[in-house]
N, C-alpha and C positions, 0 to 999 in steps of 0.2 A: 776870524776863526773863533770856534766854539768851544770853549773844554768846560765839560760838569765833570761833578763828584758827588756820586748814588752814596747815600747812607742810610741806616733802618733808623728808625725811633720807637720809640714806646707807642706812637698811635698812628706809625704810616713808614711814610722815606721821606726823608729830603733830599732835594737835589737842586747842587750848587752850580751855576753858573759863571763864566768871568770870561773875558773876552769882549767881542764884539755882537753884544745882548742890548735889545732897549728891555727897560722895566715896563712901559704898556703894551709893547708886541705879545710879551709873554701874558702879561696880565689876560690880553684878548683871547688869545688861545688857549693858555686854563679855564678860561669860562666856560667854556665848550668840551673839555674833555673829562665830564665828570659825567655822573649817571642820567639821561636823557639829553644830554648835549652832542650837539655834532660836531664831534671832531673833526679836525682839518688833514688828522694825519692819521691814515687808515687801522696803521697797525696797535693803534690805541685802542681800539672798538673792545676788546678782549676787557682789556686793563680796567676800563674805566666803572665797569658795575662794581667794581672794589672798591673805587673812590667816594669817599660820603662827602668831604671838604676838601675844597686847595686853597690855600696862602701863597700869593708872592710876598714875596718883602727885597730891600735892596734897593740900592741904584745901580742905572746903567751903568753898565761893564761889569756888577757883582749884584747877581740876583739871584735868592733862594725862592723856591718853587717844594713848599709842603703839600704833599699829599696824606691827607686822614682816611685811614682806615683799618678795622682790627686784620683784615684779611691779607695786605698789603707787603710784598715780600719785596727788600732791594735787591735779589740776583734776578728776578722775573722783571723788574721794574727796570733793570738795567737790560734785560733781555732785548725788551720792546722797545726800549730806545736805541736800542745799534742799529734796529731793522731802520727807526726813521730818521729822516733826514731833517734834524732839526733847522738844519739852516735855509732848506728850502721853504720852511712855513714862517720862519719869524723873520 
């Protein structure tokens, strides 16, 4: 199982991971959900013209996942993550 924890920052959200996460699953699939990327996980498509950069950092079972950007809100950001089924993609 999956548990994150959405937080804002001064240039985005972060969003904490722990659990049963690899660090290159995720790596692969942030690549893709930033602006011209195809995301794997539909309900992203909204999100992602907000995102200018991602960061992963961490190792497996604790991975943080930065998203940049000034327009970037963590209650929106946590929205669209309940819709998706993170564990189905990574």
């Amino acid at each position: 199982m999956i548990q994150k924890e959405i937080t804002q920052t001064a240039d985005g959200v972060d969003i904490h991971f722990s659990g049963d996460i690899a660090k290159a699953k995720l790596e692969a699939m942030a690549s893709n959900c930033n602006s011209g990327g195809a995301c794997s996980c539909e309900c992203n498509s909204d999100l992602k013209d907000h995102i200018k950069h991602v960061d992963v950092s961490g190792v497996d079972g604790d991975v943080t996942l930065s998203l940049k950007g000034e327009t970037l809100d963590a209650s929106k950001v946590e929205t669209v993550m309940a819709e998706c089924d993170m564990e189905k993609h990574l």
